[in-house]
C-alpha positions in Angstrom: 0.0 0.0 0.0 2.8 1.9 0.7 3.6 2.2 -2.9 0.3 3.5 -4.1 -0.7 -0.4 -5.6 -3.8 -2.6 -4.5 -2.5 -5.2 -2.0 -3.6 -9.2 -2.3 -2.9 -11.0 0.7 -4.5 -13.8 2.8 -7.5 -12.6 4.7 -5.7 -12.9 8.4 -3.7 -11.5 10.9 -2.2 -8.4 10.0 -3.7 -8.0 6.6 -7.3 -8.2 8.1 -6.5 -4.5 10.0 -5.1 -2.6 7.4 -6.7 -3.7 3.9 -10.2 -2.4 3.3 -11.7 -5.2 0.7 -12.5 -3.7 -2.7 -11.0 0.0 -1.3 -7.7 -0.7 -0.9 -6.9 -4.2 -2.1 -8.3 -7.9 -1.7 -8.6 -10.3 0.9 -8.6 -13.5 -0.2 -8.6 -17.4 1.5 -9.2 -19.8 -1.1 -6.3 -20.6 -4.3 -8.7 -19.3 -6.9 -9.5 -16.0 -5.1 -5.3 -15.0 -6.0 -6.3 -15.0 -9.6 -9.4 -13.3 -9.6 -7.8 -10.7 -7.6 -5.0 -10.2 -9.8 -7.4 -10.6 -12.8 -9.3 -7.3 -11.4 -6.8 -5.5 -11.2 -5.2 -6.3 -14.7 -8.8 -5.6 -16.4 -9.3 -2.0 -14.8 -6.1 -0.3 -14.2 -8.2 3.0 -13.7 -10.0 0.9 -10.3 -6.2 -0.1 -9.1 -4.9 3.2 -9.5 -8.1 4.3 -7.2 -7.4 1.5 -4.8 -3.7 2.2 -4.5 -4.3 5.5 -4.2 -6.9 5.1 -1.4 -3.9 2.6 0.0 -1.5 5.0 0.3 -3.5 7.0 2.3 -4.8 4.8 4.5 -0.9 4.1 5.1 0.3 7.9 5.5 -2.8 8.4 8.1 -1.8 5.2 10.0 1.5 4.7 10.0 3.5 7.6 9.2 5.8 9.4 11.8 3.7 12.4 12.0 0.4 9.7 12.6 2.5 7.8 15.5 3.0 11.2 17.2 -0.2 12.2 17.3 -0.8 8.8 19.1 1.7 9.1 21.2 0.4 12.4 22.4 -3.2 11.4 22.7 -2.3 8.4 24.9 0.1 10.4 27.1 -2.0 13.1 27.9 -5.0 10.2 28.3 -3.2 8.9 30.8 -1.4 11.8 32.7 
C-alpha cells in the first residue's frame, strides 16, 4: 500500500487491520481468489490506481511518523 498499488494478501492477521476489501486491495482465502484478484486488477487499471491511491492514504494516516505522534500524544495526555 505503501507504494500507491492494491495489495492481495490472505485474509488474516495483519492483513485483516489494514486492507479495506475492494478499497484498498483484496482479501482472499481460497487458491482461486489469488487470480481473480490479480485478474481485477489487470482488467481495470483505472480501479487499481483508485485502490492504490486510497492505499496509500490509509498508510500515510496510519503509520506515518507524523500519525505515530499524534498517538503518542493522545495516549500520554489520556493517561497523565
Amino acid at each position: 500500500m505503501n507504494r500507491g498499488t492494491p495489495v492481495i494478501a490472505c485474509n488474516s492477521g495483519g492483513p485483516k487491520e489494514t486492507v479495506v476489501p475492494g478499497e484498498t486491495g483484496f482479501l482472499v482465502q481460497k487458491d482461486s481468489e489469488w487470480g481473480e484478484a490479480m485478474n481485477k486488477i489487470v482488467k481495470d487499471p483505472e480501479f487499481a490506481a483508485f485502490m492504490g491511491q486510497k492505499g496509500l492514504k490509509s498508510v500515510h494516516s496510519k503509520f506515518s511518523l507524523r500519525s505515530f505522534k499524534q498517538k503518542l500524544e493522545k495516549d500520554l495526555i489520556t493517561k497523565y
